[in-house]
C-alpha positions as YAML, in Angstrom:
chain: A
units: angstrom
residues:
- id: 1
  name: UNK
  ca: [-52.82, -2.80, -12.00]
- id: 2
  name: UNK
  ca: [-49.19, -2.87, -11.97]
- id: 3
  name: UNK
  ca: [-47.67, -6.59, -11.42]
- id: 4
  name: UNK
  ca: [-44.19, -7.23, -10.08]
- id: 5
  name: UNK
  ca: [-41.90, -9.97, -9.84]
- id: 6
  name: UNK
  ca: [-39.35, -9.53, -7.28]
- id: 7
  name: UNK
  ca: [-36.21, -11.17, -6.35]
- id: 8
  name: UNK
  ca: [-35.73, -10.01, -2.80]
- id: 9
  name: UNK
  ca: [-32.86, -10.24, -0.34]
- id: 10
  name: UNK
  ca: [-34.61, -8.98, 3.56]
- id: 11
  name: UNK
  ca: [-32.25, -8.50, 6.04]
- id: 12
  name: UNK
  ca: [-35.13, -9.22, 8.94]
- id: 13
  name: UNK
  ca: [-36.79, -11.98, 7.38]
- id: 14
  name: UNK
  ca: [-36.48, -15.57, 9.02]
- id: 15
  name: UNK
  ca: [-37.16, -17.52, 5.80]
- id: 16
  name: UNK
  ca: [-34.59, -15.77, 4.28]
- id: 17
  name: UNK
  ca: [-31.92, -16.15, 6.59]
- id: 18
  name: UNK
  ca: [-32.31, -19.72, 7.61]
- id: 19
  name: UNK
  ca: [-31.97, -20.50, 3.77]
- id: 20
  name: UNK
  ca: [-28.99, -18.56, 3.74]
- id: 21
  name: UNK
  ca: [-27.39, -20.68, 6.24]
- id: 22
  name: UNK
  ca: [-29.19, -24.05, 5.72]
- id: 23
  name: UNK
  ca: [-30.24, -26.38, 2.68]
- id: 24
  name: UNK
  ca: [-33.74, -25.88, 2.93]
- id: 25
  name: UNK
  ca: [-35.99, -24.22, 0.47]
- id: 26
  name: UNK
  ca: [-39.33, -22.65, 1.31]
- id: 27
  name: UNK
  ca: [-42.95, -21.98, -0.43]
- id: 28
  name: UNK
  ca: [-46.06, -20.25, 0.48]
- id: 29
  name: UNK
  ca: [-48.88, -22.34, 0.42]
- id: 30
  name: UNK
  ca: [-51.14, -19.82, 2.02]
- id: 31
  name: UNK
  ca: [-50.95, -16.40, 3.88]
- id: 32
  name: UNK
  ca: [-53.06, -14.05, 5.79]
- id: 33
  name: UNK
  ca: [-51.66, -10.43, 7.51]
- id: 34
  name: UNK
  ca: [-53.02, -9.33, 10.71]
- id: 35
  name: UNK
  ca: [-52.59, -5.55, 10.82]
- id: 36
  name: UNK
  ca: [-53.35, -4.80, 14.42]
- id: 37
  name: UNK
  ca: [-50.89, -7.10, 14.98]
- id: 38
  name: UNK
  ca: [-48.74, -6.51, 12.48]
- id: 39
  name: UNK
  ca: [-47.64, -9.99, 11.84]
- id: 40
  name: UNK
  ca: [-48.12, -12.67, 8.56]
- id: 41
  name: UNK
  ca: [-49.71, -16.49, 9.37]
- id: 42
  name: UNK
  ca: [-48.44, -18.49, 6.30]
- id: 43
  name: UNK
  ca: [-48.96, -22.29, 5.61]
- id: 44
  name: UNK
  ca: [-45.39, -23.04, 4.28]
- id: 45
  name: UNK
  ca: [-44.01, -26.21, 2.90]
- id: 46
  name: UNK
  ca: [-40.49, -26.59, 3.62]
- id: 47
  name: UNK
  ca: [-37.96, -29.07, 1.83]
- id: 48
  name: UNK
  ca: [-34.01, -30.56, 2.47]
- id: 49
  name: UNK
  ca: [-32.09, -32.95, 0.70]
- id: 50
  name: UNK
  ca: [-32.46, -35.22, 3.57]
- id: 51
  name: UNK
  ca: [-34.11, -35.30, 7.06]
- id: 52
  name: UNK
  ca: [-31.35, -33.91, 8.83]
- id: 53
  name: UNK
  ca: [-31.02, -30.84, 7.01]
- id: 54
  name: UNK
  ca: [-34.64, -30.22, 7.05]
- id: 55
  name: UNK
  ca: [-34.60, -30.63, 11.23]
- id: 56
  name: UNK
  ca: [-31.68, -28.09, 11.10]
- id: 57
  name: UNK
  ca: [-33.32, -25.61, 9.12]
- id: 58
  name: UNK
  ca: [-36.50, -25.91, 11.33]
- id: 59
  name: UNK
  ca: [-34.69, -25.42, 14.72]
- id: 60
  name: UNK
  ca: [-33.09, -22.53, 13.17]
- id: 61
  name: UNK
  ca: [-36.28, -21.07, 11.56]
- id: 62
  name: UNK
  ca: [-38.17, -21.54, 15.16]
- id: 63
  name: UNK
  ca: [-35.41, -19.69, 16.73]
- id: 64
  name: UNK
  ca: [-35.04, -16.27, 14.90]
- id: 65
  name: UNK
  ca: [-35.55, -12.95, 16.41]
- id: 66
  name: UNK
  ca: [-38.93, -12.30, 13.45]
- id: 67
  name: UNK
  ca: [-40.28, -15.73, 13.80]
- id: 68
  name: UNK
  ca: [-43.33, -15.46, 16.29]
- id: 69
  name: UNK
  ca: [-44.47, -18.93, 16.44]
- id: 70
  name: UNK
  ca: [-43.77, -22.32, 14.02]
- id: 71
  name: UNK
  ca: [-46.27, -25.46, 14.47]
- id: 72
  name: UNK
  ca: [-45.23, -28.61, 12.48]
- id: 73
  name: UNK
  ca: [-48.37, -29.80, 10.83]
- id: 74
  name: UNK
  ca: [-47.25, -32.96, 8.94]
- id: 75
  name: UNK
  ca: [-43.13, -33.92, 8.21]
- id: 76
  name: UNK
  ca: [-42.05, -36.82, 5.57]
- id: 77
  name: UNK
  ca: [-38.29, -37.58, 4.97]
- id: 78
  name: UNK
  ca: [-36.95, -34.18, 4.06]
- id: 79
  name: UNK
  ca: [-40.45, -32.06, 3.41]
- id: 80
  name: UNK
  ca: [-42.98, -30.44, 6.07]
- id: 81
  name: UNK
  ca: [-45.83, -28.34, 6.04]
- id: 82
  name: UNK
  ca: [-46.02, -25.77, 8.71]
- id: 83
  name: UNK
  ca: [-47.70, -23.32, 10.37]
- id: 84
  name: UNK
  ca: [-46.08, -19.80, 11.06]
- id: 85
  name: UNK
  ca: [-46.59, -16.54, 12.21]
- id: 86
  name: UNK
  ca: [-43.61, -13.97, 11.99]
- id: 87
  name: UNK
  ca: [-43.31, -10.29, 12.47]
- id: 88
  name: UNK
  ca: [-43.84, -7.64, 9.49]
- id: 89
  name: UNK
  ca: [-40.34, -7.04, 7.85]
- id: 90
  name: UNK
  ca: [-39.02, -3.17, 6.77]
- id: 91
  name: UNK
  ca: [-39.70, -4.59, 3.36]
- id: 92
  name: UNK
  ca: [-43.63, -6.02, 3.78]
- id: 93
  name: UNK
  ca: [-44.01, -2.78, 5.68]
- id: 94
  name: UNK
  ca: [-42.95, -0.49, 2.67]
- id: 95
  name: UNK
  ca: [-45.20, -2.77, -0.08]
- id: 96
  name: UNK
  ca: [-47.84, -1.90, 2.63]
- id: 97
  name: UNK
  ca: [-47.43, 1.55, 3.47]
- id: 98
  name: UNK
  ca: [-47.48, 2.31, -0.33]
- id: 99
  name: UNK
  ca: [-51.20, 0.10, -0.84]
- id: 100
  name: UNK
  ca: [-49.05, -2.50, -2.68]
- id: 101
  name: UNK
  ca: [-50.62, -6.20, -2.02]
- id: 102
  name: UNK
  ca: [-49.55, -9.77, -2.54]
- id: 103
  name: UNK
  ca: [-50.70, -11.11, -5.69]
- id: 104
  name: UNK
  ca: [-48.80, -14.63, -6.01]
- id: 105
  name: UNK
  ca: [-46.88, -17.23, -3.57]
- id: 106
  name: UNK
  ca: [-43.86, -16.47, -2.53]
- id: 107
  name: UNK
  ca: [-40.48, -19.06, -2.82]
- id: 108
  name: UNK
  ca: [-37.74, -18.86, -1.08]
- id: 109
  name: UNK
  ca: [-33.95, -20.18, -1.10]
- id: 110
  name: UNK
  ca: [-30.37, -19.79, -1.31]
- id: 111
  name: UNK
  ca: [-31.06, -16.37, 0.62]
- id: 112
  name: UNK
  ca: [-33.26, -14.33, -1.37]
- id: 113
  name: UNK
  ca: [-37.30, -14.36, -2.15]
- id: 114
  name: UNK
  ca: [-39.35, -14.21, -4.85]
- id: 115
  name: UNK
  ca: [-42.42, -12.12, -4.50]
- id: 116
  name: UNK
  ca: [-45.34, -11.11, -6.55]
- id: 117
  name: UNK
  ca: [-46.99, -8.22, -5.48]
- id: 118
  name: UNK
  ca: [-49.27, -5.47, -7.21]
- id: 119
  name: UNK
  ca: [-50.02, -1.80, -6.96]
- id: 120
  name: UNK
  ca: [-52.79, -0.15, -8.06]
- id: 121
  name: UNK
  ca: [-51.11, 2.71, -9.97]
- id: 122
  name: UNK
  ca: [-47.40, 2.77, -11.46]
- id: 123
  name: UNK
  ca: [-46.93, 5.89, -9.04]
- id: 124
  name: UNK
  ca: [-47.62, 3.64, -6.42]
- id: 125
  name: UNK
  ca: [-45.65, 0.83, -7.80]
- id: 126
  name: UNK
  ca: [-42.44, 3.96, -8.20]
- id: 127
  name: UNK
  ca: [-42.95, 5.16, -4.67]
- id: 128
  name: UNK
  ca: [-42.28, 1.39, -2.78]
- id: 129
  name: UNK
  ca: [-39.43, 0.41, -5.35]
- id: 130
  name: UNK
  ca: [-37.67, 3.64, -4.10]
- id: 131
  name: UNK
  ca: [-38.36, 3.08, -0.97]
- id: 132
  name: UNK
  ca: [-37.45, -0.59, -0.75]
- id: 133
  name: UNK
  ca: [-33.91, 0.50, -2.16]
- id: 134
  name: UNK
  ca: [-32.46, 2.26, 1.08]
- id: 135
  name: UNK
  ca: [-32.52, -0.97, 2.94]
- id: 136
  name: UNK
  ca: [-33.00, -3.75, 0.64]
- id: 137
  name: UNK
  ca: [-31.39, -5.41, -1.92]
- id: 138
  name: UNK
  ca: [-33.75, -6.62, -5.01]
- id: 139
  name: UNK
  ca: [-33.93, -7.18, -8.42]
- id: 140
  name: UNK
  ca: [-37.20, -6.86, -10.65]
- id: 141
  name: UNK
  ca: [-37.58, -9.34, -12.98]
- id: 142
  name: UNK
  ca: [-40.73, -8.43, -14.31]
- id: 143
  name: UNK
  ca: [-42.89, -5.90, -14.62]
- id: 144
  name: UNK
  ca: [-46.63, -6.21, -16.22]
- id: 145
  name: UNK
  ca: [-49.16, -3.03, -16.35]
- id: 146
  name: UNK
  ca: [-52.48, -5.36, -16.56]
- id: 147
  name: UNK
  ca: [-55.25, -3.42, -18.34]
- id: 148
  name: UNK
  ca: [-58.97, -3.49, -16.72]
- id: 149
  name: UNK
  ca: [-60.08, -6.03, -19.83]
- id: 150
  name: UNK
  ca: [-56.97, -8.06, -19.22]
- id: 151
  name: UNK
  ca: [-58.00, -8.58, -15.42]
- id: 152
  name: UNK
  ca: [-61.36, -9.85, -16.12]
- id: 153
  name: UNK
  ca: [-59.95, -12.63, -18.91]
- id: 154
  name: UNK
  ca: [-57.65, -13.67, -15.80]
- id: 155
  name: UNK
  ca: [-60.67, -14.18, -13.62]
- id: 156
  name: UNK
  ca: [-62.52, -15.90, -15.75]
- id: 157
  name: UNK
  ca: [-60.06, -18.20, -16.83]
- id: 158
  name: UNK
  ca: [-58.52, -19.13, -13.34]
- id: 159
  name: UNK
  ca: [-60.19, -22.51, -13.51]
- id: 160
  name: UNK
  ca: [-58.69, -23.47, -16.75]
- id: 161
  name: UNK
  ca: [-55.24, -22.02, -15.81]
- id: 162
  name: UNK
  ca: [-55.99, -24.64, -12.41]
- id: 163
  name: UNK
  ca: [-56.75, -27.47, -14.70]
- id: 164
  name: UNK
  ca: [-53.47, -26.98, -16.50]
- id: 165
  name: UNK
  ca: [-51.11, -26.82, -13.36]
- id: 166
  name: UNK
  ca: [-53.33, -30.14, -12.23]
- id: 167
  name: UNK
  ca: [-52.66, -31.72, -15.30]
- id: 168
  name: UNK
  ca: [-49.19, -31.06, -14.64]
- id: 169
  name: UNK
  ca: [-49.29, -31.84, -10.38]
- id: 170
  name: UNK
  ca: [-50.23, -35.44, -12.26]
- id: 171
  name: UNK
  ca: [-47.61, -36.50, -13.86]
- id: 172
  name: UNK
  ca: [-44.82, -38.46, -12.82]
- id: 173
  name: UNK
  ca: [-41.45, -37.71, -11.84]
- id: 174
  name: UNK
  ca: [-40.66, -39.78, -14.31]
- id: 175
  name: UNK
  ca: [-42.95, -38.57, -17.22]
- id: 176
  name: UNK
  ca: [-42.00, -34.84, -16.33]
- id: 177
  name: UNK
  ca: [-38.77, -35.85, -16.63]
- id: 178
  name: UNK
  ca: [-39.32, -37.52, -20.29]
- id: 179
  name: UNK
  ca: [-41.21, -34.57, -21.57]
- id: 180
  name: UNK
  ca: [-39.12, -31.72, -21.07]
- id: 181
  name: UNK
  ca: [-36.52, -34.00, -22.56]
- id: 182
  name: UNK
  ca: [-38.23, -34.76, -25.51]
- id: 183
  name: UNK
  ca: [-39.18, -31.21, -25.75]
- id: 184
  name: UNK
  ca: [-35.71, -29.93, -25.78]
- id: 185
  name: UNK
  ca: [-34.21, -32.41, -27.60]
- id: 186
  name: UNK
  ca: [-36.66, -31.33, -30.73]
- id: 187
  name: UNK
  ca: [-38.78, -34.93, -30.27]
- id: 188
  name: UNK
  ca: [-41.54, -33.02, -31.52]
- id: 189
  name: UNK
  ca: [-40.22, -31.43, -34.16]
- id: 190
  name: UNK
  ca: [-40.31, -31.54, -38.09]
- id: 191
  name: UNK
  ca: [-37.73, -33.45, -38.92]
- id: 192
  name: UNK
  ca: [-37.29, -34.87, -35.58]
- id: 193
  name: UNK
  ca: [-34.42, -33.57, -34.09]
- id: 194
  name: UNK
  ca: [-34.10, -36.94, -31.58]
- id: 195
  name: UNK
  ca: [-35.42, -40.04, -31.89]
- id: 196
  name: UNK
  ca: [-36.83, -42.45, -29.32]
- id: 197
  name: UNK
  ca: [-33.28, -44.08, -29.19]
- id: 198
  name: UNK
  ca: [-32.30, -40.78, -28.27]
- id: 199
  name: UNK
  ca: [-34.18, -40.74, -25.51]
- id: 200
  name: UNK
  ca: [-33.64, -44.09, -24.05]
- id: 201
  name: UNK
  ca: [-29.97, -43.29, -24.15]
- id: 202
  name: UNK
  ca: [-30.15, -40.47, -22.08]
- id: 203
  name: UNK
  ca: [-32.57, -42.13, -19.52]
- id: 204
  name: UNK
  ca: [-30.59, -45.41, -19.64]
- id: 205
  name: UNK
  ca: [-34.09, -47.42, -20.23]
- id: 206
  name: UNK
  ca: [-35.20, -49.42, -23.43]
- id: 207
  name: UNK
  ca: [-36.88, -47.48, -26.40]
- id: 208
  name: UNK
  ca: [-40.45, -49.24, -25.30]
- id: 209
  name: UNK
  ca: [-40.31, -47.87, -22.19]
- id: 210
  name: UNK
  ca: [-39.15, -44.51, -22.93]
- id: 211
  name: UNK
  ca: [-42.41, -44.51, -25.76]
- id: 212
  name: UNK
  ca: [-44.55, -45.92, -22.46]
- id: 213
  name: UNK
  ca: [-43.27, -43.22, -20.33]
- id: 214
  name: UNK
  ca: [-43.52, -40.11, -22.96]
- id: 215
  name: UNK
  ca: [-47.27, -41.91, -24.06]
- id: 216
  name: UNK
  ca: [-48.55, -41.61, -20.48]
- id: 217
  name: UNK
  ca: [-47.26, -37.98, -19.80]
- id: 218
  name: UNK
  ca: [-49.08, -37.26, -23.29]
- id: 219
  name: UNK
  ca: [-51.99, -38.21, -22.59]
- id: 220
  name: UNK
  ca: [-52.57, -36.89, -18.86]
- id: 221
  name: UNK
  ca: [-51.43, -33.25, -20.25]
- id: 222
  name: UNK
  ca: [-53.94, -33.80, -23.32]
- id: 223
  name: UNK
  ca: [-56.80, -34.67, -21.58]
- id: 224
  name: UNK
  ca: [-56.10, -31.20, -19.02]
- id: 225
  name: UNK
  ca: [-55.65, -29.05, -22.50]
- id: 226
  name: UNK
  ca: [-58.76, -30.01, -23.66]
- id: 227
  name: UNK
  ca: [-60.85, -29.82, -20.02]
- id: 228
  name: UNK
  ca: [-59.20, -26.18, -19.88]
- id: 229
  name: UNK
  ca: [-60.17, -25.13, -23.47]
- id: 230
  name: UNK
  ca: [-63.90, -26.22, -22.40]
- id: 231
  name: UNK
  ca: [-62.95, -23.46, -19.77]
- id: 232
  name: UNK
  ca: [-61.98, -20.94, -21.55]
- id: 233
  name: UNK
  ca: [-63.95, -17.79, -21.76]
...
């Protein structure tokens, strides 16, 4: 199986261009083709820096020539989760036409898209790329040629790989934020590299609660290590 990651600019795509004109960012949640009809039904959350962007990026989305049909399932300050059905691009056409499939969710902003997608055989994986090139603009940012062994450790360690991403759905904003500070800043390190002072001067908080903070994001990503390590096959 060949595995690409794609950084696509469509020219017919309606996620595409209404972050091109709006500040609104897109991800797939879901998706499902219908090839008779030749559309795709996504689940898509959408997000703006406030509520007013996020209304004018959703009366531009509903409004594109591509976009078929947009239902608002839930909306929150500036994030929804909808419901849409759009017409096949030139681009989703040529990953079809050359048996290439979607293999991860898709993100989009600023104008451009990433995609994962697979093929079975690099020939395959050649033919679309060249393809894609006449009317597309793309860049691929990685390529991976997963062996047959390599495919079944993925399978059978999807649930740990779920754990992990739960472990990390659980932290904080906060504790995130404290982590990949301390992280970067060489807290873990030997020597240390920054010290807990450190770290409450860039937050602006007191050295106990900067400890508190990095304590709590410790522990919720230890306990998800060690439920995925159970997991692993």
């Amino acid at each position: 199986m060949i595995d690409l990651a794609m950084d696509m600019e469509q020219y017919d795509c309606p996620f595409i261009d209404t972050t091109a004109d709006h500040d609104v960012e897109f991800a797939a949640a879901h998706w499902e083709f219908h090839p008779v009809a030749e559309e795709l039904e996504c689940r898509m959350v959408v997000e703006g820096p406030d509520r007013g962007a996020l209304d004018n990026g959703l009366t531009a989305l509903q409004s594109h020539d591509n976009m078929h049909e947009v239902d608002l399932l839930a909306k929150q300050e500036g994030v929804a989760h909808l419901k849409t059905v759009m017409g096949e691009t030139e681009a989703m056409g040529t990953i079809r036409d050359n048996d290439g499939y979607i293999t991860g969710p898709f993100y989009i902003e600023d104008g451009s898209e990433v995609w994962h997608v697979g093929f079975d055989t690099g020939g395959q994986a050649d033919d679309a790329l060249s393809e894609l090139d006449r009317n597309n603009e793309y860049d691929v940012v990685e390529r991976t040629d997963t062996s047959l062994p390599e495919m079944g450790d993925l399978v059978q360690n999807a649930g740990a790989a779920m754990t992990l991403i739960e472990g990390c759905q659980d932290l904080s904003d906060t504790e995130r934020e404290t982590l990949e500070a301390a992280v970067s800043g060489g807290y873990f390190e030997t020597p240390r590299d920054a010290t807990l002072g450190n770290l409450a001067d860039e937050f602006d908080v007191s050295k106990p609660a900067v400890s508190k903070n990095l304590r709590r994001g410790q522990r919720k990503m230890i306990h998800r290590v060690i439920e995925a390590l159970n997991d692993i096959e």
